[in-house]
Steps between C-alpha positions, in 0.01 A plus 500: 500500500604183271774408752294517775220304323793205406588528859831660397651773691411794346793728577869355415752612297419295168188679474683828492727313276206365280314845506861700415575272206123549373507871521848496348357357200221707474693837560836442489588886518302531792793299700708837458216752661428533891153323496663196465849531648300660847195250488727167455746646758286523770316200435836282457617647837155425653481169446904407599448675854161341584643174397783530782263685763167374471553140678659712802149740478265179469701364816436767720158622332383166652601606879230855463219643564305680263681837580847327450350406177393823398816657623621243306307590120614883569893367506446298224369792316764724597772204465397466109511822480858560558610180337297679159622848559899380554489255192320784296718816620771393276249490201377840596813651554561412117210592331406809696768602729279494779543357852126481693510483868134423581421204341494284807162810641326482160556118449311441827186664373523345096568166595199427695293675228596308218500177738182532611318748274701544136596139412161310607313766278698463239488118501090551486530708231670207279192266557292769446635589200337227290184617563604829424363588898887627644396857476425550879773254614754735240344792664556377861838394442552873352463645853754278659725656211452791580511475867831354425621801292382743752712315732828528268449880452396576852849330605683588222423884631656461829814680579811315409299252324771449208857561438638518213845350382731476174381252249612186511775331251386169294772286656375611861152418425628162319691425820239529747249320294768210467580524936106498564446192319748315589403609851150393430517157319794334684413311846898442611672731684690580168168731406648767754769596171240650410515769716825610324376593226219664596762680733654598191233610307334699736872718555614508141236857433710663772835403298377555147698775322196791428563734133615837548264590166185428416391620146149457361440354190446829325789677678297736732442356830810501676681369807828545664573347853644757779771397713259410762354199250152650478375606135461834371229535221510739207168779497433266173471197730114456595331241292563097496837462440568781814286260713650204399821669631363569783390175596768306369741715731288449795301812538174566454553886415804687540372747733480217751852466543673719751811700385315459131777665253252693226603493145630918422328700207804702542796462761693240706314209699562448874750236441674713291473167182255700294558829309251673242444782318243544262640278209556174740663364787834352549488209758864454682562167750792150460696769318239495196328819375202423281325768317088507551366785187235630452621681200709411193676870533699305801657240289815659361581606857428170709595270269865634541490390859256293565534070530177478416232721327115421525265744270119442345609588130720418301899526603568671172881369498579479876865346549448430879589121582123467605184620329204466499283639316165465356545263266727285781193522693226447242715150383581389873233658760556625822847502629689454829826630506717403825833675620822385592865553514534237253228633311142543342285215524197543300193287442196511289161341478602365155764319674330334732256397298711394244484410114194379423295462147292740654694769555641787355880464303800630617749347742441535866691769732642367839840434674744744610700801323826566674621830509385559163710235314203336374176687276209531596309485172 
């Protein structure tokens, strides 16, 4: 409203600068959560592709009728709307591991409300507000809300609505937030680089290398990956950090996967990686076997033979080149431990957090143990 009462243009990209730098400073941890990551996405991307394509639409808007022009509005609406959904896909894809494939149906229904209905009540609401007389413009605006929301959930429960994919890595979400602005700010015809990048980053959750184990923090949800790359849960594994999993991995609940390889009480798993009995599990792939207890009575036997040995309590002595235990896991967090020939490659939420002031002593866990020439403890 300022720029457009200085006769400024009141859409460019150093007022998204100006407003990014502004809410930096007033919640500079909020630059690492969705709201702002999605919001200044779409609204960067918005602005660099009506800059190229509006003088083209005010040619020909010029040479129509008032049903060009409406025809018109509706692909305006339904061009922003794929510009905002493709620069914010990447965004969600990182945060939530979703991919929604209505946006473009529910976007033509919001957009007009808050256009026409939302944003003019709210404005009214502001000069009321002095007077302390924005209760019914607060309470109108409430129903475009809602209308809004109804809109989200109607859409959101339509068949195939979402997919869900592996989480995205930090460089792969640093790489296609590089591409897009360089592919939003230049004007040459070097700005097409950009695309590179975001080539890249879009790719790299296909090629990132996925854990074979996924221990909770207190050693009693479990995960082991079949041969078929799909997680199978422990019966211990249905509270946050099981969901998390979940997620993370690209599923919303196991069941939903075809083929799904269920953790064994007792017995072999399809894939033939998982064997249990009723003191644990020993967990076979990359020439590895890692011992999953549920007992301290298996110790003596599996830490004999096993590379690595993961148990709730304490390890009471355990010689394997690998253990953790419950102290292990108490000091470092959850673990990830990934297989191969060369090797266990584990990593911890202390170690990617790091030494801090703040946190608890001890030396972080991480890197890889080969062939049990290197402890674990």
């Amino acid at each position: 409203m300022g720029a457009v009462v200085a006769d400024r243009s009141p859409i460019s990209m150093r007022l998204v600068a100006f407003a990014g730098i502004v809410t930096v400073l007033y919640d500079p941890e909020g630059m690492l959560g969705p709201s702002f990551q999605m919001s200044f996405a779409a609204v960067v991307a918005l602005i660099a592709a009506f800059e190229r394509f509006t003088p083209w639409a005010v040619s020909r808007r010029r040479e129509m009728g008032w049903l060009g022009k409406g025809v018109m509005a509706l692909g305006g609406i339904a061009f922003s709307s794929v510009v905002a959904t493709v620069a914010t896909t990447p965004y969600g894809l990182y945060h939530f591991q979703q991919v929604a494939f209505y946006g473009v149906l529910s976007n033509m229904v919001a957009i007009p409300i808050t256009t026409v209905w939302i944003m003019p009540f709210s404005l009214l609401s502001y000069l009321l507000l002095p007077f302390g007389l924005e209760g019914p413009a607060v309470t109108a605006m409430s129903w475009g809300v809602r209308l809004v929301i109804e809109t989200a959930e109607r859409t959101a429960a339509l068949p195939g609505a979402t997919a869900f994919l592996p989480a995205m890595p930090d460089a792969a979400i640093a790489a296609v937030t590089l591409g897009g602005l360089w592919l939003a700010i230049w004007t040459g015809r070097w700005r097409w680089l950009g695309l590179v990048a975001l080539a890249g980053g879009l790719v790299a959750p296909a090629a990132a290398l996925r854990p074979d184990i996924l221990v909770s923090e207190d050693g009693k949800p479990m995960a082991v990956r079949g041969a078929e790359g799909i997680l199978s849960l422990s019966t211990a594994s249905d509270g946050r950090a099981a969901n998390t999993w979940r997620r993370r991995d690209g599923m919303e609940k196991p069941e939903e996967k075809a083929g799904q390889d269920v953790w064994p009480l007792v017995g072999v798993s399809l894939d033939g990686r998982l064997r249990c009995d009723a003191l644990g599990c020993l967990y076979r792939a990359q020439g590895k076997t890692v011992a999953l207890l549920r007992q301290p009575d298996a110790l003596t036997e599996d830490c004999a033979v096993a590379d690595a040995v993961v148990i709730a309590t304490p390890s009471r002595g355990c010689r394997a080149p690998l253990v953790i235990d419950r102290w292990q896991l108490r000091r470092e967090g959850a673990h990830t431990l990934t297989l191969s020939d060369k090797g266990i490659r584990v990593e911890t939420v202390r170690g990617q957090r790091g030494d801090r002031p703040w946190t608890m002593g001890g030396r972080t866990m991480g890197g890889t143990l080969s062939d049990g020439k290197t402890g674990g403890r």
